[in-house]
Backbone as XML, in Angstrom:
<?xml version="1.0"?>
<chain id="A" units="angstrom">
  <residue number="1" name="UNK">
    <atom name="N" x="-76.550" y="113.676" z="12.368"/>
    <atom name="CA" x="-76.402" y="112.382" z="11.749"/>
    <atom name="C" x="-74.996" y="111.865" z="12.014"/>
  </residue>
  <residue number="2" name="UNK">
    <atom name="N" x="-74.626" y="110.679" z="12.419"/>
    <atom name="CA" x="-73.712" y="109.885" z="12.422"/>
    <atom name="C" x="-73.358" y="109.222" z="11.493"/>
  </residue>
  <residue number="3" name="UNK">
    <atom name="N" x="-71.679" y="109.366" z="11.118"/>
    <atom name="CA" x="-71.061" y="108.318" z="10.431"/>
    <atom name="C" x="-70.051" y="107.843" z="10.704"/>
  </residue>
  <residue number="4" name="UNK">
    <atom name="N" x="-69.663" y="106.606" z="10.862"/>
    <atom name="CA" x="-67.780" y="106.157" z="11.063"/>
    <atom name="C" x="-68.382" y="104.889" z="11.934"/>
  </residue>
  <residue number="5" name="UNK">
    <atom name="N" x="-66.937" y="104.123" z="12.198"/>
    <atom name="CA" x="-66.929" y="103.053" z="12.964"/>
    <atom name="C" x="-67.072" y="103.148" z="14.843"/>
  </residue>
  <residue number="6" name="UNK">
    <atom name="N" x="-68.060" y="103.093" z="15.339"/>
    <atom name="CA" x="-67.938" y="103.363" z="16.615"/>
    <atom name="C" x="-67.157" y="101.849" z="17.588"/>
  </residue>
  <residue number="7" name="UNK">
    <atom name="N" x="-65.685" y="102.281" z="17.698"/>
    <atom name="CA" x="-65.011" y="101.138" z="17.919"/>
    <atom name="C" x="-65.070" y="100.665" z="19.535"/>
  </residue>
  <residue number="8" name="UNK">
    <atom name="N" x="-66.029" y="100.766" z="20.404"/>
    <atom name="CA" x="-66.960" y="99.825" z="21.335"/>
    <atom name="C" x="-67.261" y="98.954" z="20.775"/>
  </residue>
  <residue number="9" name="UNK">
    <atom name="N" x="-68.478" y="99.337" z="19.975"/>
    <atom name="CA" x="-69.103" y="98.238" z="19.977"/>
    <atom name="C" x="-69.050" y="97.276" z="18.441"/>
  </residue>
  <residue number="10" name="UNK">
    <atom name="N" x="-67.919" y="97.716" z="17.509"/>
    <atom name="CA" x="-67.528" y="97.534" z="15.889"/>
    <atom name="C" x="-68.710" y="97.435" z="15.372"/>
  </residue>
  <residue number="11" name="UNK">
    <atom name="N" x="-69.542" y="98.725" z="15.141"/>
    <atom name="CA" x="-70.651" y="98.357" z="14.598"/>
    <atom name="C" x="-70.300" y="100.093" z="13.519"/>
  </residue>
  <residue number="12" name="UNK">
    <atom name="N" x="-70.519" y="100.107" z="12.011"/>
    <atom name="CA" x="-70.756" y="100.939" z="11.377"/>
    <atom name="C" x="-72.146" y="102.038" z="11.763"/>
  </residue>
  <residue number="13" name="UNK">
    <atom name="N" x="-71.808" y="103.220" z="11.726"/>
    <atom name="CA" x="-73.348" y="103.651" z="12.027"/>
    <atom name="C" x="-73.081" y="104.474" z="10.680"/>
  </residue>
  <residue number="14" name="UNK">
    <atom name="N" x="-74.198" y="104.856" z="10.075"/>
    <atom name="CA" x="-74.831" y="105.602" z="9.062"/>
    <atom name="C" x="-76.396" y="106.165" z="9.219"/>
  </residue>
  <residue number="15" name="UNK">
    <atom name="N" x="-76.169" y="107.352" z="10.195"/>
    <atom name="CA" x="-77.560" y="108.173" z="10.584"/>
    <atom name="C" x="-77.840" y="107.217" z="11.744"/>
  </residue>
  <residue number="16" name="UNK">
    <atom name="N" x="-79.098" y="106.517" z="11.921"/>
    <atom name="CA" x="-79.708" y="106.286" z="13.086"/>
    <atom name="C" x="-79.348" y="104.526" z="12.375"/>
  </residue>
  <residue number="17" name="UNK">
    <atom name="N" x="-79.280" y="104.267" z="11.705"/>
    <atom name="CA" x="-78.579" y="102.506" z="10.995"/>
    <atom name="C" x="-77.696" y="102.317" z="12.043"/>
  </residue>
  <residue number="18" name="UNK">
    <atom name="N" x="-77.237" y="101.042" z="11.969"/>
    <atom name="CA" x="-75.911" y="100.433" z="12.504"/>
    <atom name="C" x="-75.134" y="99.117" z="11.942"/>
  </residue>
  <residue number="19" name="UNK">
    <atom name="N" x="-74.557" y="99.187" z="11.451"/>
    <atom name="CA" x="-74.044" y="97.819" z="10.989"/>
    <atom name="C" x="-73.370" y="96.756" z="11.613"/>
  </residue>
  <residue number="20" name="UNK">
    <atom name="N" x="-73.258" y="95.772" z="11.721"/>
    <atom name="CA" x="-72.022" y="95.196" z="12.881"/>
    <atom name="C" x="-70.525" y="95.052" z="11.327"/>
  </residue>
  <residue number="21" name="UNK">
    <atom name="N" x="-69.739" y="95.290" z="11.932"/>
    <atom name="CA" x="-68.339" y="95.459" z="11.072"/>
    <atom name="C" x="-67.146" y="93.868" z="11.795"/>
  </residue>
  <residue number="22" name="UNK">
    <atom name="N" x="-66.792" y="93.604" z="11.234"/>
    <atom name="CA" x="-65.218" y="92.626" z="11.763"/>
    <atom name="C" x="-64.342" y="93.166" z="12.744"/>
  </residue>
  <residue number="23" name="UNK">
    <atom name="N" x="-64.077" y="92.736" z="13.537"/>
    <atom name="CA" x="-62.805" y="93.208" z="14.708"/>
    <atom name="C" x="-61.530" y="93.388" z="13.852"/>
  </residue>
  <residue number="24" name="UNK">
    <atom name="N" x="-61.422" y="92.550" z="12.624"/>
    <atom name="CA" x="-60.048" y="92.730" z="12.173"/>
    <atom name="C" x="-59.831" y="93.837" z="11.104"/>
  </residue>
  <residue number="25" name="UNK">
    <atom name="N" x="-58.568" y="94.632" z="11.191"/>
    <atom name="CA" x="-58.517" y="95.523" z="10.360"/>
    <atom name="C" x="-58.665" y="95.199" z="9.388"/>
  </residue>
  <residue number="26" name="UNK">
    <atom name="N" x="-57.830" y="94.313" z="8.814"/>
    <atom name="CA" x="-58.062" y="93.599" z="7.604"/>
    <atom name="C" x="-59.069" y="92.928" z="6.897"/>
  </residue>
  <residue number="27" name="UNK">
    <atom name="N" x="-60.368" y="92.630" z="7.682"/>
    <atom name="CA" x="-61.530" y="92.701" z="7.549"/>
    <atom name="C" x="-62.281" y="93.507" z="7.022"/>
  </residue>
  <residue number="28" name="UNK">
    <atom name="N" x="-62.283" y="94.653" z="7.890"/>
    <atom name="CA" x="-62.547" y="95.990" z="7.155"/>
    <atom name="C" x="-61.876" y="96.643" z="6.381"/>
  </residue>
  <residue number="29" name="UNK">
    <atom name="N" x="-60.792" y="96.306" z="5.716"/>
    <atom name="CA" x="-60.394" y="97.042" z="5.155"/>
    <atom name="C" x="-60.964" y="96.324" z="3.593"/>
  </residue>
  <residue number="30" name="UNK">
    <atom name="N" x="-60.844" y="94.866" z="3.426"/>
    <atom name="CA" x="-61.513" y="94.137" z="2.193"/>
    <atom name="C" x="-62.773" y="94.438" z="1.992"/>
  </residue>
  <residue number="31" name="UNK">
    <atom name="N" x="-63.759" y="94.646" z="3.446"/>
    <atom name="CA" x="-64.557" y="94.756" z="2.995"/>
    <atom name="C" x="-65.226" y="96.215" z="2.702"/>
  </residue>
  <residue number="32" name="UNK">
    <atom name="N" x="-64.293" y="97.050" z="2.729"/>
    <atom name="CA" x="-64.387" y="98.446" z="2.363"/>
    <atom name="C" x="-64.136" y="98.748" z="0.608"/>
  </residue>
  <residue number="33" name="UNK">
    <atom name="N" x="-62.853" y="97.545" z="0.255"/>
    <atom name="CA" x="-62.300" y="97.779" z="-1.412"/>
    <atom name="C" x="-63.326" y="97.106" z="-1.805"/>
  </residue>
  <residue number="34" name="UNK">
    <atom name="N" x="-64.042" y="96.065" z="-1.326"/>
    <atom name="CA" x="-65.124" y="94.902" z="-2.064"/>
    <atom name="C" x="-65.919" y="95.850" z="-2.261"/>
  </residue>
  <residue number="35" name="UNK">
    <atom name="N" x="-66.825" y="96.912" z="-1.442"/>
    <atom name="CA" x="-67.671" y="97.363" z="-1.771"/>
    <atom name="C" x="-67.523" y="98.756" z="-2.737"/>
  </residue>
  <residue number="36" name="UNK">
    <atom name="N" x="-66.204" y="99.190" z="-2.845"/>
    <atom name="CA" x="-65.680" y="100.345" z="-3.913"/>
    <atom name="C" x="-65.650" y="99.328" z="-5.093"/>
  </residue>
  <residue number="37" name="UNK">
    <atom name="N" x="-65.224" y="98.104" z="-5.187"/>
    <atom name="CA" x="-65.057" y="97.545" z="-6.380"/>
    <atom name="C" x="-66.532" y="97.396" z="-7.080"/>
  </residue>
  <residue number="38" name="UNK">
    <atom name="N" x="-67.059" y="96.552" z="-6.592"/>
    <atom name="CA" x="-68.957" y="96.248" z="-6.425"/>
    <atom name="C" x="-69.303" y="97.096" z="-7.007"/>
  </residue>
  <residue number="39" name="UNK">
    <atom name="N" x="-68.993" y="98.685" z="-6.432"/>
    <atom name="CA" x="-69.761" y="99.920" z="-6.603"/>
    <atom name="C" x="-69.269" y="100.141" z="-8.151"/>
  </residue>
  <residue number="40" name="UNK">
    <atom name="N" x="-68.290" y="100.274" z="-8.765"/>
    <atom name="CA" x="-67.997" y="100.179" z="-9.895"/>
    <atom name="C" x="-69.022" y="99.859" z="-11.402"/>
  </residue>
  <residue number="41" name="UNK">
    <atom name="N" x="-69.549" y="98.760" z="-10.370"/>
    <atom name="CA" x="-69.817" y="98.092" z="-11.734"/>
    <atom name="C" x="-71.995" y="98.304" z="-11.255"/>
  </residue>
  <residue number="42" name="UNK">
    <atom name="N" x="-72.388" y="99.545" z="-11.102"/>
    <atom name="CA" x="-73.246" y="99.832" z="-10.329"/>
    <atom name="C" x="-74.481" y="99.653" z="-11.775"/>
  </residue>
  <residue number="43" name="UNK">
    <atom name="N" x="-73.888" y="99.662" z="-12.675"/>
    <atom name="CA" x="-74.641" y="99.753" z="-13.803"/>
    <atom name="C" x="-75.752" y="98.204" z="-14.159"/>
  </residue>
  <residue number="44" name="UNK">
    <atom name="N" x="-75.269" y="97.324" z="-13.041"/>
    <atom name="CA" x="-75.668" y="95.938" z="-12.904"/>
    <atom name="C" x="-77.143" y="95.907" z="-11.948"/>
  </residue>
  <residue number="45" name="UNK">
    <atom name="N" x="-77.820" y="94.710" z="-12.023"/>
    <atom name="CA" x="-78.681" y="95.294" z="-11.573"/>
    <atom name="C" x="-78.861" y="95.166" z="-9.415"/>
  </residue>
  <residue number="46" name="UNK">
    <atom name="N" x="-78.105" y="94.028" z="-9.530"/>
    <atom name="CA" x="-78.170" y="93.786" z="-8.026"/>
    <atom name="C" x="-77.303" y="95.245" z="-7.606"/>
  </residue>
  <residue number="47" name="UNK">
    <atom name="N" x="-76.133" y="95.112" z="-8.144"/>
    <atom name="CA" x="-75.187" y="96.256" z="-8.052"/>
    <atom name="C" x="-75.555" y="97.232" z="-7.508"/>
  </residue>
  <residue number="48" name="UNK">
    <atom name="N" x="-75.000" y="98.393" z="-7.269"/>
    <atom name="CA" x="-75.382" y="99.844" z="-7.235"/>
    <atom name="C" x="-74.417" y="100.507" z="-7.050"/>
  </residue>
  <residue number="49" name="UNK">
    <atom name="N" x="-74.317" y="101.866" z="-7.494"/>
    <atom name="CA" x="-73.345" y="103.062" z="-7.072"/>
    <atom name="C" x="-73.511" y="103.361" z="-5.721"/>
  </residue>
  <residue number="50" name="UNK">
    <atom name="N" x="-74.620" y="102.874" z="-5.170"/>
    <atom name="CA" x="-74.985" y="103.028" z="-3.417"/>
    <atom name="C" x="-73.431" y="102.608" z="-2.781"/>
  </residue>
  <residue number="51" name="UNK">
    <atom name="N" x="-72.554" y="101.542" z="-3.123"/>
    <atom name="CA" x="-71.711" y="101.427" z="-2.433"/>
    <atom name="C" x="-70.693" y="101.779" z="-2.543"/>
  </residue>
  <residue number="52" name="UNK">
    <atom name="N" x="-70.238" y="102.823" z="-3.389"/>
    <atom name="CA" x="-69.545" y="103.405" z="-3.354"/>
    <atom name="C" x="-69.043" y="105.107" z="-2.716"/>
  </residue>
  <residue number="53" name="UNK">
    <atom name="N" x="-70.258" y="105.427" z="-1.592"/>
    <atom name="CA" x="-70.345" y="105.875" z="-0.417"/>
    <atom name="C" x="-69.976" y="105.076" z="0.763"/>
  </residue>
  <residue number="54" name="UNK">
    <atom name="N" x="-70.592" y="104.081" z="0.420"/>
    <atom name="CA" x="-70.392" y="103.799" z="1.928"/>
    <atom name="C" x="-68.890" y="102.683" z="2.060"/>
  </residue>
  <residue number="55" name="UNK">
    <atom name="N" x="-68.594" y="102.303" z="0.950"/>
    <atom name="CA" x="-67.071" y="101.577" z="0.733"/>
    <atom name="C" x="-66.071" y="102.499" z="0.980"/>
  </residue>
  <residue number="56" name="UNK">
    <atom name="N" x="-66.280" y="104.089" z="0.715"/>
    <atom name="CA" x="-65.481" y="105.111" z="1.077"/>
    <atom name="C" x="-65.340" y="105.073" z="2.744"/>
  </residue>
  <residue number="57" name="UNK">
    <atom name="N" x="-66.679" y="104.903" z="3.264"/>
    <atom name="CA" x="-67.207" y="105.330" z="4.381"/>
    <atom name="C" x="-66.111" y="104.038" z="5.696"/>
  </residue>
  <residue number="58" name="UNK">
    <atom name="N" x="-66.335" y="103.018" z="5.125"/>
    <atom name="CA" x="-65.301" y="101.563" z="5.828"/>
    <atom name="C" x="-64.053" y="102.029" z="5.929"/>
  </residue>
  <residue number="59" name="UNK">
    <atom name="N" x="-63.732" y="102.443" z="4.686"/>
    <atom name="CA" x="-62.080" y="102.749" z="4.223"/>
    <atom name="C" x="-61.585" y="103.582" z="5.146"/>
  </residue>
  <residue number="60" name="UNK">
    <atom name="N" x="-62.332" y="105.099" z="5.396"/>
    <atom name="CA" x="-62.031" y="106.147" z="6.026"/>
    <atom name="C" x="-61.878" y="105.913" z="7.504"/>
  </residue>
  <residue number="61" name="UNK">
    <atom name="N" x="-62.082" y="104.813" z="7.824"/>
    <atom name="CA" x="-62.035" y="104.992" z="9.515"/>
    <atom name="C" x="-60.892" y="104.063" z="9.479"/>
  </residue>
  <residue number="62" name="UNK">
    <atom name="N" x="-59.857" y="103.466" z="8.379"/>
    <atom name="CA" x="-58.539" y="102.661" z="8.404"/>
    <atom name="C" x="-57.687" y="103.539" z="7.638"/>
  </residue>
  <residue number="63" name="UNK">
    <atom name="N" x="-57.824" y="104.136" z="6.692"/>
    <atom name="CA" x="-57.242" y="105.163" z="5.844"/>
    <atom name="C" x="-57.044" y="106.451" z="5.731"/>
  </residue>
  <residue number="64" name="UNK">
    <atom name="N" x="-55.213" y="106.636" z="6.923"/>
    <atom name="CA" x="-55.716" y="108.279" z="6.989"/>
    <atom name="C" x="-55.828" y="109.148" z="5.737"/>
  </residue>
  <residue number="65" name="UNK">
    <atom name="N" x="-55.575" y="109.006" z="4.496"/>
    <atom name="CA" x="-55.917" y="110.136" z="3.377"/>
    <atom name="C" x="-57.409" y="109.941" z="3.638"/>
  </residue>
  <residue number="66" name="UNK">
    <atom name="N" x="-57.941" y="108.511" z="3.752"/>
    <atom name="CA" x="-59.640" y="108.710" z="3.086"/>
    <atom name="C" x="-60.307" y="109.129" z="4.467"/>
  </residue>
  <residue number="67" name="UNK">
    <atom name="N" x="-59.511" y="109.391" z="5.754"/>
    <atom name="CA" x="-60.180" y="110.212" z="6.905"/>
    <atom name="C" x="-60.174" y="111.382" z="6.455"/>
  </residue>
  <residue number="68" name="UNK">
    <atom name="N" x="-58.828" y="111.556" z="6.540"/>
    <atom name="CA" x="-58.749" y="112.883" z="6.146"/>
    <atom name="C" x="-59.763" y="113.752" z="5.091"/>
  </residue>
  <residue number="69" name="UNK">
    <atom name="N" x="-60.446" y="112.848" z="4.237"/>
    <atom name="CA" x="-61.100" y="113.520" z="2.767"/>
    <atom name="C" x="-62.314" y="113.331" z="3.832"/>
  </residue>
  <residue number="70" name="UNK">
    <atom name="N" x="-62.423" y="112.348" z="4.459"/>
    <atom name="CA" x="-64.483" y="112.196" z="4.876"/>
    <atom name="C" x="-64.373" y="113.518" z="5.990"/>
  </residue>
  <residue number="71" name="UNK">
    <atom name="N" x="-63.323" y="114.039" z="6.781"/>
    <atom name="CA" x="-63.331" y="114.956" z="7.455"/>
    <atom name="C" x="-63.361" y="115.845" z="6.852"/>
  </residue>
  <residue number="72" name="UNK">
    <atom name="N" x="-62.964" y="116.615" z="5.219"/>
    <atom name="CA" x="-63.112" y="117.735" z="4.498"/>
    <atom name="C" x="-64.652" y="117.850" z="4.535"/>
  </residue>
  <residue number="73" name="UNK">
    <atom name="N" x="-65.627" y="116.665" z="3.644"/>
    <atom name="CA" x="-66.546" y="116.432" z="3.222"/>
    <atom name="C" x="-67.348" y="116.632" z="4.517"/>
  </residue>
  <residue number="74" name="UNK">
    <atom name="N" x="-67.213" y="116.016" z="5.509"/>
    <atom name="CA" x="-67.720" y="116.749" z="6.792"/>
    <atom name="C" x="-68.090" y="118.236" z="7.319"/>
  </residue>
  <residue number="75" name="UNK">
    <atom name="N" x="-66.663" y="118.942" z="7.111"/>
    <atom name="CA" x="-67.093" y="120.326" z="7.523"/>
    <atom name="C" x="-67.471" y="121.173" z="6.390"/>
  </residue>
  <residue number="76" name="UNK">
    <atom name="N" x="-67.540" y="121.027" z="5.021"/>
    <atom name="CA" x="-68.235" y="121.392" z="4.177"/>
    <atom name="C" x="-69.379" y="121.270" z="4.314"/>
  </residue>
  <residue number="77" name="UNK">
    <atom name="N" x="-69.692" y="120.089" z="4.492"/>
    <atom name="CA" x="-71.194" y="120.018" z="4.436"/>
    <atom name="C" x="-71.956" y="120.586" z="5.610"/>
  </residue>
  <residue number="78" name="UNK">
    <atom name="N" x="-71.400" y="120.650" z="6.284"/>
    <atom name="CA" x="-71.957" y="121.397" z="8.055"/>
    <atom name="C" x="-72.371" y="122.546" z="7.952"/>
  </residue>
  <residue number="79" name="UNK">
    <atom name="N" x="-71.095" y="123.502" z="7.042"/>
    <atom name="CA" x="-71.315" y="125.107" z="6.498"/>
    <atom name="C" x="-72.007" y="125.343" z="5.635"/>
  </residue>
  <residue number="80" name="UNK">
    <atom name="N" x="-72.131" y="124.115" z="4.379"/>
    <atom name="CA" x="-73.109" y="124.793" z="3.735"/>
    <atom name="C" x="-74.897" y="124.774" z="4.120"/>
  </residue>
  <residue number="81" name="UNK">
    <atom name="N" x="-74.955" y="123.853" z="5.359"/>
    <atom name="CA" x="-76.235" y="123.858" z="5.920"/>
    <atom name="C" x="-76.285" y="124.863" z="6.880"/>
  </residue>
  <residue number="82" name="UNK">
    <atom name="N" x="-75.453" y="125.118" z="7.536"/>
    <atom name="CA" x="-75.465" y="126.294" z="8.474"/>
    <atom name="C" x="-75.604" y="127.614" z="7.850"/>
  </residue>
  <residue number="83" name="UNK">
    <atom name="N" x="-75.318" y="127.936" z="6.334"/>
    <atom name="CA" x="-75.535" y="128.664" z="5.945"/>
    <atom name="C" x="-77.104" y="128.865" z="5.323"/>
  </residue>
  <residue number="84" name="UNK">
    <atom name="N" x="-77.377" y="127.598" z="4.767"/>
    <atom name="CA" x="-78.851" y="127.572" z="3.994"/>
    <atom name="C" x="-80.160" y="127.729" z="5.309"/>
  </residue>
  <residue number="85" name="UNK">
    <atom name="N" x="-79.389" y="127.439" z="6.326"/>
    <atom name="CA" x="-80.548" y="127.222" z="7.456"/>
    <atom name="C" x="-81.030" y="128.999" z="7.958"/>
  </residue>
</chain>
């Protein structure tokens, strides 16, 4: 499964999805806090906590701490399937 910004073609992928994303950093980067903020208030009904994965997910490909964390969350999750498998 794929995740991050594949910067060819600025399109978000999430698994076999694709999103198209903004050329500007600053683009993505608002629209990474918009959707952590959004996600917040998930208790609403349009709302959801859904975006507060994937607002992480925008952030992390501009934000080296939040790379850095989606790369922890990465090889954790790799081992603990490699182990269950």
């Amino acid at each position: 499964m794929r995740f991050g910004i594949d910067r060819a073609s600025g399109k978000l992928a999430v698994g076999p999805a694709s999103i198209p994303m903004p050329g500007s950093k600053w683009g993505r980067v608002s629209i990474g806090a918009a959707l952590m903020l959004f996600g917040l208030l998930g208790f609403l009904p349009v709302l959801g906590f859904w975006m507060l994965p994937l607002g992480f997910l925008v952030l992390s490909n501009e934000l080296p701490q939040a790379r850095r964390l989606r790369r922890r969350i990465s090889l954790w999750w790799g081992r603990r399937k490699s182990v269950k498998a």
